[in-house]
SERO-707064 format. One record per residue (C-alpha): y, x, z. Coordinates in pm, whole numbers, plus 32768, in hexadecimal, padded with zeros to 4 digits. Layout:
% SERO-707064
YXZ/...
END
This chain:
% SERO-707064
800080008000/815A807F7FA9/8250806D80C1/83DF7FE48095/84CE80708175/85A07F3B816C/86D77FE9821F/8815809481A8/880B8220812D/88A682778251/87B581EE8357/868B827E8245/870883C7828D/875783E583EC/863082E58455/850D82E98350/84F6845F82E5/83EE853F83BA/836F8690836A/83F086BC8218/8431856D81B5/82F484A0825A/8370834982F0/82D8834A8449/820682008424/8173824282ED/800B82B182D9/7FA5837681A2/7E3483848178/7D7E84198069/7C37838D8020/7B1583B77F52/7B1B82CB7E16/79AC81F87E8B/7A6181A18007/7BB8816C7FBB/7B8180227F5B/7B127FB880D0/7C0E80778153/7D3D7FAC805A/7C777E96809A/7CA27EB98234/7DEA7F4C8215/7EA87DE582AB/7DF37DDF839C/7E1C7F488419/7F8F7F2983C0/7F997DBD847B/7EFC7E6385E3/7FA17FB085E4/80EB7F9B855C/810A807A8425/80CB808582CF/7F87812F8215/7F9E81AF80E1/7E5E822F8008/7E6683167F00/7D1982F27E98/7C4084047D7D/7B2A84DB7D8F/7AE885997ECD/7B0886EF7E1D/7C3F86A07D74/7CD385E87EBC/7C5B871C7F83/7D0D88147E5C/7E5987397E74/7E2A87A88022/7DF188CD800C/7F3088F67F26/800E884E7FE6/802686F17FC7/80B1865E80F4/7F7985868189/7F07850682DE/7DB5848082B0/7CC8850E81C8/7B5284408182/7A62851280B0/790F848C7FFC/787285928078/785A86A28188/78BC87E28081/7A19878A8042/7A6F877A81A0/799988A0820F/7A8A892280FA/7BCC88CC81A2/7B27890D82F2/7AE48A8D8294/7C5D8A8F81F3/7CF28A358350/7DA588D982C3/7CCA87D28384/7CEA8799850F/7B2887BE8536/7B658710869E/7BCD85D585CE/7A9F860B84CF/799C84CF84DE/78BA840583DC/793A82B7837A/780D825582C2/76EF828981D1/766782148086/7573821D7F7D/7552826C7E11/74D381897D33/7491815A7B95/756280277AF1/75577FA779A7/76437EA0790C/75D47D4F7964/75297D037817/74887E2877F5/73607E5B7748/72EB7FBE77D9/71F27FA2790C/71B280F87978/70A980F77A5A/70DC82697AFA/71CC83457B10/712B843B7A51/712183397937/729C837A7902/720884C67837/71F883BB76EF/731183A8763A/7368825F762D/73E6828A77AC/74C6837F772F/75E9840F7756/75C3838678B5/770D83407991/775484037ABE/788E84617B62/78B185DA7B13/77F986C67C09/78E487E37C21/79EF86DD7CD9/794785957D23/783A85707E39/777A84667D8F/774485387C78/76C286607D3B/75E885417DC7/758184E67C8C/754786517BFA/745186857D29/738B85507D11/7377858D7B7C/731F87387BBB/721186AA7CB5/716486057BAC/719C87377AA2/727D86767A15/73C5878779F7/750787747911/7498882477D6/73E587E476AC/72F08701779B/7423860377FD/756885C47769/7658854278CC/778B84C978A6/7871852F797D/79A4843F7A0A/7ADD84BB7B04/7A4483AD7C09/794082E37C53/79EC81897BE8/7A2F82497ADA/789A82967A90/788E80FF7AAD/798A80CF79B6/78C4817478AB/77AC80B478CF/78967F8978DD/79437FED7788/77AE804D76DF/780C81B476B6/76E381E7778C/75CC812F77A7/757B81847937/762481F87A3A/75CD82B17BA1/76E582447C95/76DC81C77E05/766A80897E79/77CB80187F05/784580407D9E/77577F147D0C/77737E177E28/77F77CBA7DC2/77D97D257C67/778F7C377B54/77CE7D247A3B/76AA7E2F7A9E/75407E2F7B22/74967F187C03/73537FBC7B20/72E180947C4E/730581037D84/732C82A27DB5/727683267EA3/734183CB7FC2/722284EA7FE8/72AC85227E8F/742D85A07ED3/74C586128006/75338501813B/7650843C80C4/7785844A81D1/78EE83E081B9/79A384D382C8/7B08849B8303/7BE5857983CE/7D8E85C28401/7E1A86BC8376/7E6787EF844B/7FE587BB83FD/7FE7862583B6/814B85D98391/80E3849D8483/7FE68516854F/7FE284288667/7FE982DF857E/7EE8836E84B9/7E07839485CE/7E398239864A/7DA481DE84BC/7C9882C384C4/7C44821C863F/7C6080998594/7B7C81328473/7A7281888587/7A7480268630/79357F1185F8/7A5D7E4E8525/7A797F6E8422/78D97FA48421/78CD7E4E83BE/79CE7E628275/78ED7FAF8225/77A77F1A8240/78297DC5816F/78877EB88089/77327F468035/7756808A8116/764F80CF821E/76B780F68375/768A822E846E/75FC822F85C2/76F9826E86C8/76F2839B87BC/776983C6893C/78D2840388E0/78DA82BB87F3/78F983A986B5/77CD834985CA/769A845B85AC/768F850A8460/
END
């Protein structure tokens, strides 16, 4: 959500601006392209009990995590995935006593709803009428690197084998299939829920790929540290594990300190 300062210039500058230029009760989270749609989707509701505004810029974890680690001014960051914020972790830009998992999810094989390709396997998506096969691109986008595991653990790697292609995001991978540039797709679970336009062809098998997590964390120098905390708090409540489980994500088992376990 944007915010509007409804107030005269003058009171912008002497009231709103904080820490080059951040208004104090605005929340800036960047979060993976898959979740950010739960956390837009919540976003009244956080705004309505705490008093501040949220907004999302939402992408692929790698290139949210580049933007970071160059300088963009961020409180909140969500990752798909535990490597991009290891990544800021080692670089010294996240607060790790704020670190904790959010939720999980799954990966799963979609079609268009009229399809008429039923693989039966996974290692069926070696014939070439599966192909080029819609993923969001592993060098940036978790789900991809997902997907690239769970392919490689069938043999199944990107060369003259199987033809992937490769999207900026995860919606992104959907849209592909959406638009019949690509006649499957691997993408999370979340991403297909409610749908009418796709179908689910199979289920991945989470043996296949490394554990799916959504860690979130502040920033070691949020511009709004204190309001972002109070989010990342309302995003660990049962009311926020509800809108991610409605959502298709899986939940996490919570540990002494009320963080969730990885």
């Amino acid at each position: 959500m944007i915010a509007v300062c409804l107030i005269p210039i003058v009171g912008l500058i002497a009231g709103c601006e904080k820490r080059g230029g951040q208004q104090p009760n605005i929340v800036r989270i960047n979060a993976a392209a898959s979740i950010a749609p739960v956390i837009e989707a919540v976003s009244g509701d956080i705004e309505n009990a705490l008093g501040l505004t949220i907004e999302v810029n939402a992408g692929g974890s790698g290139v949210l995590a580049q933007q970071i680690a160059r300088g963009d001014r961020v409180d909140l960051f969500i990752s798909a995935d535990t490597f991009w914020m290891d990544d800021l972790e080692q670089r010294g830009l996240i607060d790790p006593t704020t670190r904790v998992n959010l939720a999980g999810n799954r990966l799963v094989l979609i079609g268009p709803k009229d399809t008429g390709v039923h693989p039966e396997r996974i290692g069926d998506l070696a014939d070439k009428q599966y192909q080029p096969i819609a993923v969001g691109d592993p060098a940036y986008v978790p789900a991809g690197r997902y997907a690239a595991q769970a392919l490689e653990s069938h043999g199944l790697g990107n060369d003259d084998t199987i033809r992937l292609a490769e999207a900026p995001n995860v919606r992104a991978a959907v849209a592909f299939v959406l638009a019949g540039q690509c006649p499957v797709g691997i993408v999370y679970g979340s991403n297909v829920v409610g749908s009418d336009e796709v179908r689910v062809l199979l289920e991945i098998d989470p043996a296949d790929h490394d554990p799916i997590r959504y860690p979130a964390a502040a920033l070691k120098d949020a511009p709004n540290r204190e309001p972002a905390l109070r989010v990342l708090a309302w995003l660990q409540s049962e009311r926020a594990r509800a809108a991610f489980k409605s959502a298709g994500f899986s939940g996490l088992e919570p540990v002494g300190d009320g963080r969730f376990a990885p």
